[in-house]
C-alpha beads as a LAMMPS data file, in Angstrom:
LAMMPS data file: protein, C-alpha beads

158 atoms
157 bonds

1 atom types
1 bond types

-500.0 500.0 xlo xhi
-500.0 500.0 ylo yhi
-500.0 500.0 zlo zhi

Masses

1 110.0

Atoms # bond

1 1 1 0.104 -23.943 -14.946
2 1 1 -1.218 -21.849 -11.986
3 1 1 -0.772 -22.556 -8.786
4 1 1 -3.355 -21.439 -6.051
5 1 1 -1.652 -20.217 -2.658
6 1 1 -4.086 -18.871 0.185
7 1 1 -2.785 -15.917 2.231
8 1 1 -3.669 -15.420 5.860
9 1 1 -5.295 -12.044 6.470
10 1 1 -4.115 -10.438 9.149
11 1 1 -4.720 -7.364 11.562
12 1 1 -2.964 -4.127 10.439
13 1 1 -0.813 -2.495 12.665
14 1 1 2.240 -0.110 12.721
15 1 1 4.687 -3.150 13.792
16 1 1 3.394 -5.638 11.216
17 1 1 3.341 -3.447 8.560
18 1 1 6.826 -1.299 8.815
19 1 1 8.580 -4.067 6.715
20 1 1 6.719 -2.866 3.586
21 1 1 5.557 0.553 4.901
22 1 1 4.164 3.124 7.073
23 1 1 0.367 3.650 8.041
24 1 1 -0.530 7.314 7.841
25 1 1 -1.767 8.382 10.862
26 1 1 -0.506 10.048 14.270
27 1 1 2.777 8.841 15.265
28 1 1 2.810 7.252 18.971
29 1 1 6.610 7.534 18.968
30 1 1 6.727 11.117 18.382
31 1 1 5.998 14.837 18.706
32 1 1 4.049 16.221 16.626
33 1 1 5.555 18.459 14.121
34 1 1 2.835 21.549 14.553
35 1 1 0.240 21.342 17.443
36 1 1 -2.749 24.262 17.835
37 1 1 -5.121 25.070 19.788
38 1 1 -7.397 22.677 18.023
39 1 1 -4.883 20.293 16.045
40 1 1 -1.453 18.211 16.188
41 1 1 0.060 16.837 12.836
42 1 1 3.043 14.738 12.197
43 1 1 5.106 14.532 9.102
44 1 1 5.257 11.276 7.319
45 1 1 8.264 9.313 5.264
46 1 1 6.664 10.254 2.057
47 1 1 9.587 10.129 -0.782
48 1 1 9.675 11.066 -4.513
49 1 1 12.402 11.052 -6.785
50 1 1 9.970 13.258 -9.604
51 1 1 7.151 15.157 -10.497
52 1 1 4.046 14.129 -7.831
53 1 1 0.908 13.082 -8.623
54 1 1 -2.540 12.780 -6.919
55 1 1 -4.535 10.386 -8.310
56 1 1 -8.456 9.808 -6.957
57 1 1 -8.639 5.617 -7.440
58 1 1 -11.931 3.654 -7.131
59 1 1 -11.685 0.465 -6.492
60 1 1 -14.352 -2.122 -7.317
61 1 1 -15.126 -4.784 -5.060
62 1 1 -14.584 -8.539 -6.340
63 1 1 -12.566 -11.298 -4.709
64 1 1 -9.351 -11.759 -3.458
65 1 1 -7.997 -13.245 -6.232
66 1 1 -4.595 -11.804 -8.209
67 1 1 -1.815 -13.174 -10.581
68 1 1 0.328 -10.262 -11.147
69 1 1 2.824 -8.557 -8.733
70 1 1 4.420 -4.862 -9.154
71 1 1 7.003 -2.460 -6.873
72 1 1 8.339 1.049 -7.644
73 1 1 11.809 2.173 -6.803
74 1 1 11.013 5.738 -7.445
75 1 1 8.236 6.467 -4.940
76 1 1 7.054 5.660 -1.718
77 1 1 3.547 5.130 -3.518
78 1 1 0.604 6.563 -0.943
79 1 1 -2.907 5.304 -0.283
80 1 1 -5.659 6.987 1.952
81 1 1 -9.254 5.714 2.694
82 1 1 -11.742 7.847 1.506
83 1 1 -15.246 7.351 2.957
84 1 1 -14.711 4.782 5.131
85 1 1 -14.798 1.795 3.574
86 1 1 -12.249 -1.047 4.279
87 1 1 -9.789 -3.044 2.034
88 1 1 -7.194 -5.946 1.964
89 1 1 -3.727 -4.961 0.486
90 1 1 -1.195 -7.759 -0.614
91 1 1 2.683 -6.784 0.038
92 1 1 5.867 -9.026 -0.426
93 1 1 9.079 -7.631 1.316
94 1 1 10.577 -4.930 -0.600
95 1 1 14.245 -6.065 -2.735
96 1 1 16.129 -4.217 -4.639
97 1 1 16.253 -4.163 -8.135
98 1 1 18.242 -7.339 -8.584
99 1 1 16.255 -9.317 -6.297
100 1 1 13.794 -11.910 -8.033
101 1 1 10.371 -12.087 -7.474
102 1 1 8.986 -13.338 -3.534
103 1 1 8.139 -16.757 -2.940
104 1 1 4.514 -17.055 -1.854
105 1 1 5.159 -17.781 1.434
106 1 1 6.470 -14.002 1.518
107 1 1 3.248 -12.293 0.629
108 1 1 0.805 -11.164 3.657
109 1 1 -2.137 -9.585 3.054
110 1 1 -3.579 -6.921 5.742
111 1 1 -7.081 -5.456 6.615
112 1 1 -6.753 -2.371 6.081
113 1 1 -9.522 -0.098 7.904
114 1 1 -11.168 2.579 6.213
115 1 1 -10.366 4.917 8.710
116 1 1 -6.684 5.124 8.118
117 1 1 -3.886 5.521 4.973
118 1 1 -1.192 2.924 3.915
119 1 1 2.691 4.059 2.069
120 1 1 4.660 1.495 0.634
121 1 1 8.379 1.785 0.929
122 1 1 10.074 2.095 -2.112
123 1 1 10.475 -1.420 -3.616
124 1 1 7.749 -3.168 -1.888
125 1 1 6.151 -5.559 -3.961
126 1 1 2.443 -5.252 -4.046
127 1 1 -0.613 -6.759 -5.835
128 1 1 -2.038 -4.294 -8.663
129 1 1 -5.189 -3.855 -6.676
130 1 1 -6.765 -3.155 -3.463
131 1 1 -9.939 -5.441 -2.554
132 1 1 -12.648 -3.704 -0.902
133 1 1 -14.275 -5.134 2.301
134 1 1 -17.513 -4.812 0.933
135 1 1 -20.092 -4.179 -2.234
136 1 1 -19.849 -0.975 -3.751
137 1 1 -16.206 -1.035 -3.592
138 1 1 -13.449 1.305 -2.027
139 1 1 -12.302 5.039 -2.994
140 1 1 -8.562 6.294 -2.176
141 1 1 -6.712 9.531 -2.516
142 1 1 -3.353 8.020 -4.354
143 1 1 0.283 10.239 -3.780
144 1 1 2.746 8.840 -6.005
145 1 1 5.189 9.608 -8.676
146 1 1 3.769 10.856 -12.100
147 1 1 6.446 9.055 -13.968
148 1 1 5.479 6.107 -11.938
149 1 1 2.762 4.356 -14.461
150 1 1 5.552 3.700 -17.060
151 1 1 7.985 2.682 -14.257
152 1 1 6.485 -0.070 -12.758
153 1 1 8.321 -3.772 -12.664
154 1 1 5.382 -5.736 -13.016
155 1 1 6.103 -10.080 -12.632
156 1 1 3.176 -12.310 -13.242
157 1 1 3.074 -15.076 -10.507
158 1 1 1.285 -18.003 -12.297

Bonds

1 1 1 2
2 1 2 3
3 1 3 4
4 1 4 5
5 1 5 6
6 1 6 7
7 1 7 8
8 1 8 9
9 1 9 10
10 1 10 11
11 1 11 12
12 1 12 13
13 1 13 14
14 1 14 15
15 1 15 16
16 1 16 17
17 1 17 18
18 1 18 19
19 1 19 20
20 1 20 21
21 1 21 22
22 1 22 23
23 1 23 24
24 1 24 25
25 1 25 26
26 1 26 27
27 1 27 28
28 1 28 29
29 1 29 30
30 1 30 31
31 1 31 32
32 1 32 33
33 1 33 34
34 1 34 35
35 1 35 36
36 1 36 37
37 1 37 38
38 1 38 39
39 1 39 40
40 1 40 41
41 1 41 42
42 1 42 43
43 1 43 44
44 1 44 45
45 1 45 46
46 1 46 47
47 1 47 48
48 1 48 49
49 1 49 50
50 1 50 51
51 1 51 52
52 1 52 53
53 1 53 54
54 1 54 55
55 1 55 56
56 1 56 57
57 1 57 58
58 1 58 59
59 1 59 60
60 1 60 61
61 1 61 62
62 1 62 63
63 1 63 64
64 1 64 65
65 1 65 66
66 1 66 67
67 1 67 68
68 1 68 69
69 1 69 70
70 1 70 71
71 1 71 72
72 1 72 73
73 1 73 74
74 1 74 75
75 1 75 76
76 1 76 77
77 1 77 78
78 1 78 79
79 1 79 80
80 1 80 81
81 1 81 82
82 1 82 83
83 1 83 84
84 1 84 85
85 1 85 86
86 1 86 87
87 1 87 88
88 1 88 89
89 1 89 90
90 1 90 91
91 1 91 92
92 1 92 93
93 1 93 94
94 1 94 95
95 1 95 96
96 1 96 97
97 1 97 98
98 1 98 99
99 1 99 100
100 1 100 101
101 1 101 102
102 1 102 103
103 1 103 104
104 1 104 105
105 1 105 106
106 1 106 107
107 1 107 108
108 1 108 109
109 1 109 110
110 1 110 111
111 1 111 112
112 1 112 113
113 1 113 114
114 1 114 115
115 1 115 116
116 1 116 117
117 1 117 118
118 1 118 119
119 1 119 120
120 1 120 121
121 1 121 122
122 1 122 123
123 1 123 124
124 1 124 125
125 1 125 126
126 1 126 127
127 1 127 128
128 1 128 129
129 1 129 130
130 1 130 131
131 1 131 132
132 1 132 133
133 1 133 134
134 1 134 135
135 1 135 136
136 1 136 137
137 1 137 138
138 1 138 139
139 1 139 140
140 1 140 141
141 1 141 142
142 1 142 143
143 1 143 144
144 1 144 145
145 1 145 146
146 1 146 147
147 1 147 148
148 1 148 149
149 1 149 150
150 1 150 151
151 1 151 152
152 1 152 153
153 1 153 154
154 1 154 155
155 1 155 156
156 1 156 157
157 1 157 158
């Protein structure tokens, strides 16, 4: 039998989000790596035990509804906005492989601007999709691990 559990969204920021990942964007508590006359860039955690992949993803907008949770212990799997257009993503805490799947009370789900990039660290548990703020959906440049569609633990949680 399922069981319906409501999630509070909440605001995204670099604090709230750092127990499941890293936003992708200028770092506040560093140098930049390279600056120019006309630029500054900082380096980001990204992580990747095999070949990479970059994967274009369009997501199609349709509520906030999910049953199935996944992580990947092989890649610190990469999202970044394309276009503009805003999403909600769904993270547990991440466990290592022995751990069991989170209670519901662990999941938090973020609004997630369209202006800005999410990576998950490696183990985070996450739902399969990303909801789009609004019709016509939501498009994202995905870095992650080309081994990493046969790899997935996946856990239903009805």
């Amino acid at each position: 039998m399922s069981e319906v559990v409501e999630i509070r969204l909440e605001r995204l920021s670099a604090e709230a989000f750092a127990p499941f990942g890293q936003l992708i964007c200028a770092r506040s508590d560093e140098p930049p790596i390279f600056e120019g006359p006309h630029l500054r860039s900082w380096r980001q955690d990204f992580d990747v035990e095999g070949p990479t992949e970059l994967m274009y993803i369009h997501y199609a907008h349709r509520p906030i509804e999910f049953s199935t949770l996944e992580r990947h212990f092989q890649v610190t799997q990469t999202f970044v906005a394309l276009g503009g257009a805003a999403s909600v993503m769904v993270v547990a805490p991440p466990g290592g492989r022995e751990s069991v799947m989170p209670e519901p009370d662990a999941l938090r789900a973020f609004f997630v601007p369209g202006t800005l990039g999410l990576m998950l660290w490696r183990g985070t548990w996450h739902a399969l999709t990303r909801f789009p703020a609004t019709p016509g959906g939501a498009c994202f440049a995905f870095l992650t691990d080309a081994n990493t569609q046969r790899e997935p633990e996946k856990q239903r949680t009805d």
